[in-house]
C-alpha positions in Angstrom: -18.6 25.5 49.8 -21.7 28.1 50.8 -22.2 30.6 49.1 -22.0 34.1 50.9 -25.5 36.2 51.3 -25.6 38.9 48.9 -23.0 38.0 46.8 -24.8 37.5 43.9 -26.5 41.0 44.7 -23.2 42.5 44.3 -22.1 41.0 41.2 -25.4 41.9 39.1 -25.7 45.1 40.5 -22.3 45.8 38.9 -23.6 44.5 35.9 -25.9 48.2 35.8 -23.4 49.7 33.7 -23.2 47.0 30.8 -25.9 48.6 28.6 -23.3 51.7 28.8 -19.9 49.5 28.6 -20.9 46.4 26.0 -18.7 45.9 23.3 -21.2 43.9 21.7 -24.0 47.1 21.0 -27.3 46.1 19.8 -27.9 43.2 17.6 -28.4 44.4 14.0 -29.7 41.0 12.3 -27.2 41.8 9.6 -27.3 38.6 7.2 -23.3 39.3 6.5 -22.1 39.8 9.8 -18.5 39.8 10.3 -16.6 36.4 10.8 -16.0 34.8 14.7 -16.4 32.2 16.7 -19.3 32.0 19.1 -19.4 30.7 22.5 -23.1 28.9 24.0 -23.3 28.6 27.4 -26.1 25.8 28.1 -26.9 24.1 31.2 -26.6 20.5 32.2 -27.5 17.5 29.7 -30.7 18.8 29.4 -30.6 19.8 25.8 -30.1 16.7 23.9 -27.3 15.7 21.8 -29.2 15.9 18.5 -30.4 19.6 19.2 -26.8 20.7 20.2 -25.2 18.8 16.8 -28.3 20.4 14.9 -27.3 24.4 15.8 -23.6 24.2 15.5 -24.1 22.5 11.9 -26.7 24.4 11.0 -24.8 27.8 12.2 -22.1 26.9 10.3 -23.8 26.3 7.3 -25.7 29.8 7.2 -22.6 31.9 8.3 -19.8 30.9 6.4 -16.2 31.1 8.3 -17.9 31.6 12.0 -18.0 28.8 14.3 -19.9 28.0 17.3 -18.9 25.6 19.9 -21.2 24.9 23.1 -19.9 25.1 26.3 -21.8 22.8 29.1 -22.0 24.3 32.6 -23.6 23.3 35.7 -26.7 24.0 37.4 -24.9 24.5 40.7 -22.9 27.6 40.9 -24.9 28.9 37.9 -26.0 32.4 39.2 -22.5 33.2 40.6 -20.8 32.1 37.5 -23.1 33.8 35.5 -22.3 37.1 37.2 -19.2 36.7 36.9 -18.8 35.7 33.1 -21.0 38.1 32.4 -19.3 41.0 33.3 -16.0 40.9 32.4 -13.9 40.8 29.2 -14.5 37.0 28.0 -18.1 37.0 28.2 -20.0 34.3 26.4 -22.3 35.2 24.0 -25.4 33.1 24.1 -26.7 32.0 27.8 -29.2 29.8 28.6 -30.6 30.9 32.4 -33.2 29.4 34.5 -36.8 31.0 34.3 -36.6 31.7 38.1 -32.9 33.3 37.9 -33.7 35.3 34.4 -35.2 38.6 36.2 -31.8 39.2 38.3 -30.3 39.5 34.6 -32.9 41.5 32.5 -32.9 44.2 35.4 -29.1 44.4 35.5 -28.4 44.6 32.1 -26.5 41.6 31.7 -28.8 40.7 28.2 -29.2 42.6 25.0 -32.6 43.8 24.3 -34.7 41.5 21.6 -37.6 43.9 22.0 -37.6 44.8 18.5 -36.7 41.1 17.4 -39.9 39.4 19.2 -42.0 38.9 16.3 -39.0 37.3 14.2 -38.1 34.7 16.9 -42.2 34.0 17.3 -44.1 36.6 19.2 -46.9 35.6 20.5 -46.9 31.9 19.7 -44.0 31.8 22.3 -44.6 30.5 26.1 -46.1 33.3 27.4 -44.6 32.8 31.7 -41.2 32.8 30.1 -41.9 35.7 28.0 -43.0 37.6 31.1 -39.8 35.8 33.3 -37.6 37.0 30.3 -39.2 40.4 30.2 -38.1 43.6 32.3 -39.4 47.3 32.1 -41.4 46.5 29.2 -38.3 45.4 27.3 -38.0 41.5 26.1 -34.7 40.8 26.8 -34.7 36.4 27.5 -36.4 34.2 25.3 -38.5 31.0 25.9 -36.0 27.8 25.7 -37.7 25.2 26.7 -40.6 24.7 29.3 -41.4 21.2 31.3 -43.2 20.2 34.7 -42.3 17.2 37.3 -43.6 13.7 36.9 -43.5 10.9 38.8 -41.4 8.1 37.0 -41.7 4.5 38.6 -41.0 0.8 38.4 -44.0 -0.7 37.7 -42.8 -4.3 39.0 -42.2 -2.9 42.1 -45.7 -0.9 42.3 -47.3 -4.5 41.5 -45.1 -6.4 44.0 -46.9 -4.1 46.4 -50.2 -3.9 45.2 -50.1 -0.7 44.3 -51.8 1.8 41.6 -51.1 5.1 40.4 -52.2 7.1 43.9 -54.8 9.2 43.1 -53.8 12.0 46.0 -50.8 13.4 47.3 -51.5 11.3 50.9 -51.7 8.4 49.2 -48.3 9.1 47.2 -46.6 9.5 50.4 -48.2 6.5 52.2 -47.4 4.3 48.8 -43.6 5.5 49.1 -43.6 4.4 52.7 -44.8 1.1 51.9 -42.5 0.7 49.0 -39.6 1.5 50.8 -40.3 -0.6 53.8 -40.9 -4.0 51.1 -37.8 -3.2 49.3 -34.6 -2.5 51.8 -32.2 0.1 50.2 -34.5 1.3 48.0 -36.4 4.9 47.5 -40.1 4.5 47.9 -39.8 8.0 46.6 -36.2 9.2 45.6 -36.1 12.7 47.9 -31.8 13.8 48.0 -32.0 16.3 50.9 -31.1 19.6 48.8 -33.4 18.9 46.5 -36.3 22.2 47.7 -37.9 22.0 43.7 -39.9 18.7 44.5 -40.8 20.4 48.0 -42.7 23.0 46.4 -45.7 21.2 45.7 -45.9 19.7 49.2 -46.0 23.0 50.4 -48.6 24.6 47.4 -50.7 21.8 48.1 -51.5 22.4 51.8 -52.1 26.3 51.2 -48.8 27.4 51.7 -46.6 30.0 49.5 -42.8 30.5 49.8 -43.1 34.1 49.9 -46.0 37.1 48.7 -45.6 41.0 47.6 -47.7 42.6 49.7 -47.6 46.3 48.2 -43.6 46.3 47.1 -42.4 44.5 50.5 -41.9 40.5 50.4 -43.2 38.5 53.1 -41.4 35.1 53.4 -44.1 32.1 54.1 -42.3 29.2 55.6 -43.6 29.9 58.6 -47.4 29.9 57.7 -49.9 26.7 59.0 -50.1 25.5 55.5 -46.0 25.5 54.7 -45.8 23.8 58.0 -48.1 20.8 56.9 -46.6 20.8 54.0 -42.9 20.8 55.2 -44.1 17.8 57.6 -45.0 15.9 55.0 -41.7 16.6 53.1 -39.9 15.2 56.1 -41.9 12.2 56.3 -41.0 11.1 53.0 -37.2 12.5 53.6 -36.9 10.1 56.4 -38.8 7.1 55.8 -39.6 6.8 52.5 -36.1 8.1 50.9 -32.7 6.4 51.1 -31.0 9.1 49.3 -28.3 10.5 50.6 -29.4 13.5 52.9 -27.3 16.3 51.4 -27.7 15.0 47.8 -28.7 17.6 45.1 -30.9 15.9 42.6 -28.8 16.4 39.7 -28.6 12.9 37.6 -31.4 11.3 39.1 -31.0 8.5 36.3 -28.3 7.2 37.9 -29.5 5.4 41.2 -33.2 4.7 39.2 -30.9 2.8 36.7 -29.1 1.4 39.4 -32.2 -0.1 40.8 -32.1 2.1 44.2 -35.7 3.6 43.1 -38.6 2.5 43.4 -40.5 6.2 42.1 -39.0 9.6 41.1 -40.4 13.0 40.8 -38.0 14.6 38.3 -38.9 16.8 35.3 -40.1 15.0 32.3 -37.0 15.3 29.9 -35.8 12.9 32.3 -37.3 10.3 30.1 -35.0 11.0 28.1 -31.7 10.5 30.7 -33.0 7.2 31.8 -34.1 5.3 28.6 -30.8 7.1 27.1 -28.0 4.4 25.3 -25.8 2.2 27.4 -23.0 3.9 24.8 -24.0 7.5 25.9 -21.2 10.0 27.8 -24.7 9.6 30.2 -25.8 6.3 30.3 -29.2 5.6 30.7 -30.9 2.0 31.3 -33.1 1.6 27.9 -34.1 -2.0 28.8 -36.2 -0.5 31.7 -38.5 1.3 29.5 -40.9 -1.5 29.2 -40.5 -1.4 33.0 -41.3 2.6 33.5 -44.8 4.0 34.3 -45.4 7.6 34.6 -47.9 9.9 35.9 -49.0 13.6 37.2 -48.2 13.9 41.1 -51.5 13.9 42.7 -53.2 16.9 44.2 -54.0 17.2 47.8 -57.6 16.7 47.1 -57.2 14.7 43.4 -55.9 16.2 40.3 -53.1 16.9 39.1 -50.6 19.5 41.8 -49.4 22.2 41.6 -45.4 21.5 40.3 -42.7 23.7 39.7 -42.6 24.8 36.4 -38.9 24.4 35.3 -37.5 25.1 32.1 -35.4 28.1 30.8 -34.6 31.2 29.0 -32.2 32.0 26.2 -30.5 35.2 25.8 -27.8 37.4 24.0 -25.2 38.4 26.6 -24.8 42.4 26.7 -21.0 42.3 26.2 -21.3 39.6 23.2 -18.2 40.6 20.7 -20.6 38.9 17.8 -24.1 40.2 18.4 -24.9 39.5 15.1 -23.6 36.2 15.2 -25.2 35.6 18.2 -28.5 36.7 17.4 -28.3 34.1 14.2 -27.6 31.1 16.6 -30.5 32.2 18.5 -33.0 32.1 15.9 -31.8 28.4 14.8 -32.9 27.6 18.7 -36.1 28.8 18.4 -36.7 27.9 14.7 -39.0 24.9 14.4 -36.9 22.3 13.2 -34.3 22.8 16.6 -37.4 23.4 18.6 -38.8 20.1 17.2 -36.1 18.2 18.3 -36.2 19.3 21.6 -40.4 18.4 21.8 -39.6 15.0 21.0 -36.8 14.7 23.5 -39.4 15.3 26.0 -39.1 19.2 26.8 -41.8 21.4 26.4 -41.2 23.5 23.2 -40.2 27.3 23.4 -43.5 27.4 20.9 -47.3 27.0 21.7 -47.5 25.3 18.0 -45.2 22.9 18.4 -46.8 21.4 21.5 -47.7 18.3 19.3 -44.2 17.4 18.7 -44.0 15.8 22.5 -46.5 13.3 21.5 -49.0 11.5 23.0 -47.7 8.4 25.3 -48.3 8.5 28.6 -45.0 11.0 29.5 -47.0 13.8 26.9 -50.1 13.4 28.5 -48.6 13.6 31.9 -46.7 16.5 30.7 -50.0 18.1 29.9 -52.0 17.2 33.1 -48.9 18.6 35.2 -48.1 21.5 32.8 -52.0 23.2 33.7 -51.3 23.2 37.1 -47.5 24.1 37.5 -46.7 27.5 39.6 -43.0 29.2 39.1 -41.2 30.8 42.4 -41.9 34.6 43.4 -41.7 37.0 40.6 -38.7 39.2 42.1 -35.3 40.0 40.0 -33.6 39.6 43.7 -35.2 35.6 43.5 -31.8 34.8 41.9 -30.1 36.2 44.9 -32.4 33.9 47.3 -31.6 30.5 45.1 -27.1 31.4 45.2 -27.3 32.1 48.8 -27.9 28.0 49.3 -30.2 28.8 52.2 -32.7 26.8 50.3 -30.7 23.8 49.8 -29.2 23.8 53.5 -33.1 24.2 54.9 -34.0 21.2 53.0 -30.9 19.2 54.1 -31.3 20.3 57.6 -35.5 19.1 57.6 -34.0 15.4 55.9 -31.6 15.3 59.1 -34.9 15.5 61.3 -34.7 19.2 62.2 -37.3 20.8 64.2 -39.3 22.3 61.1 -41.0 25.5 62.9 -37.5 26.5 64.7 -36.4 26.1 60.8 -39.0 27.8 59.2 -38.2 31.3 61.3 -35.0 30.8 60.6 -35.6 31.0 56.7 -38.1 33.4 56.5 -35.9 35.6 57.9 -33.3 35.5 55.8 -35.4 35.6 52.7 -37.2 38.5 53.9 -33.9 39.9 54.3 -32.9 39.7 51.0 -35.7 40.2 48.7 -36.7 43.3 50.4 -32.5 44.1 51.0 
């Protein structure tokens, strides 16, 4: 169903009065706080089952009579459900949010304030973009979760079948998944689901293009420039001749049709090691028996190097109207403690922690990791950027460009609906 413009507006902008109205009031760090059950929002299977057994064991453990149990929600609908939640009576009390959709929260006051607990839960060793994504007025309200940047994951029988090597610029990627789709029928040269606008970005980075600039407080939408055009083009091409997925797919899951032998390569964040080599056994199968089988590298820059990726990952925060700050605030240190932080490193996520960058390894997904990781870019820095990503006009431009749309008639059309609402 679409989402309505603006409707995400409304709800945070209600959320204004939760500093006032929380029931929760500020997290004391009280080592006896009183007795409850705490509820942890996180996000997908991204987190992996080890780090999830870890904290509610561990919490446990350290508060006595409190339990925590971990609610999973979805990427899709996040934003509005988050709103929602969030401001009424059965608020959760630890949230895990997307970098890009923190700042709509830490303006509204939808999250307690951790200013005065930044030092305990790292300081500066923390990521510093998701310190600033998690930061509002000066106050530090979200804290680094985890950080990671796309790779491209491939079949390397299929590359040699070909006669193919790691492509060495972004041309040559797309011109490799051409030629890999048209020598294997049914098959995604390059697995590209029509919704999915993350793996877009860098097409449109590459070829000198921005989604949208502050120029002096107003926001200027850029789908519309030369270099978006080229690089929208480009994400066309590969939408329609080099993808077989379907053309309104999100890209949630990718494992799935890679697993099923439908993909040839895969741009997808590089936990998704992780979902693919994953147990038969698992509540989200994986195909381990392919890991012999799976190459990995940086997506090529236009001119060589590594490009510039989306930089995905999250925040983790204290919901304002928490009825257990305390309690709350104790299962957030366990996620950012070394040990859970660890465990999410090896799973292939970038750690909340500049120290504990080790812990990812140093195989060829690490060092990929790395090469991507220096040259990834994160969406416009506006607390109304939350608003732009509920609205679905992203998603529906993207489906509408894999459908063979007439991308400067699209572009105008976007543009001005973003403008409208981050300057709205």
């Amino acid at each position: 169903m679409r989402k309505k413009l603006g409707l995400v507006a409304l709800g945070v902008a209600s959320m204004l009065a939760l500093a006032a109205c929380s029931s929760g009031g500020s997290s004391s760090g009280s080592s006896t706080p009183e007795a409850g059950n705490i509820r942890v929002w996180l996000n997908g299977t991204d987190t992996p089952q080890a780090a999830r057994d870890y904290l509610k064991t561990t919490f446990e453990a350290q508060n006595p009579g409190s339990t925590l149990t971990i609610e999973e929600q979805s990427w899709t609908g996040l934003v509005d459900k988050l709103t929602t939640s969030l401001s009424g009576s059965d608020s959760p009390d630890v949230v895990e949010v997307g970098n890009t959709q923190a700042a709509a929260f830490t303006s509204a006051g939808a999250f307690e304030d951790l200013t005065d607990k930044y030092q305990d839960l790292g300081g500066d060793d923390l990521l510093p973009g998701f310190v600033t994504a998690g930061t509002y007025n000066g106050k530090f309200y979200a804290a680094p979760y985890y950080s990671g940047a796309r790779l491209v994951f491939y079949k390397k029988d299929l590359m040699a079948a070909s006669g193919l090597s790691v492509p060495t610029t972004l041309d040559q990627y797309v011109s490799d998944g051409v030629t890999l789709a048209a020598a294997n029928p049914g098959v995604s040269g390059i697995y590209f689901p029509g919704q999915d606008w993350y793996n877009a970005l860098p097409y449109i980075w590459e070829n000198g293009g921005e989604i949208a600039t502050d120029d002096n407080g107003t926001w200027k939408a850029g789908f519309e420039s030369a270099g978006a055009i080229a690089g929208l083009k480009q994400v066309q091409q590969v939408m329609t001749t080099a993808s077989v997925a379907p053309k309104d797919g999100n890209e949630t899951d990718p494992q799935v049709p890679f697993c099923a032998g439908t993909v040839a390569q895969l741009s997808a964040p590089s936990w998704v090691k992780g979902s693919i080599l994953a147990p038969t056994t698992s509540s989200a199968p994986g195909c381990p028996d392919q890991e012999a089988n799976l190459g990995v590298y940086a997506l090529p820059g236009k001119n060589g190097g590594a490009a510039s990726v989306f930089a995905g990952g999250s925040n983790i925060a204290i919901a304002a109207k928490s009825a257990h700050p305390d309690l709350a605030y104790s299962a957030l240190k366990i996620m950012l403690s070394d040990d859970y932080q660890t465990i999410l490193g090896k799973a292939g996520l970038v750690p909340a922690k500049k120290s504990l960058a080790s812990t990812l390894g140093t195989d060829d997904v690490a060092k990929a990791t790395a090469a991507a990781a220096a040259n990834a870019k994160l969406t416009p820095a506006s607390p109304k950027w939350a608003d732009v990503e509920a609205a679905n006009i992203l998603q529906d431009f993207f489906v509408k460009i894999a459908q063979g749309g007439d991308i400067p008639t699209l572009a105008a059309d976007i543009d001005t609906k973003i403008d409208a609402i981050l300057n709205g």
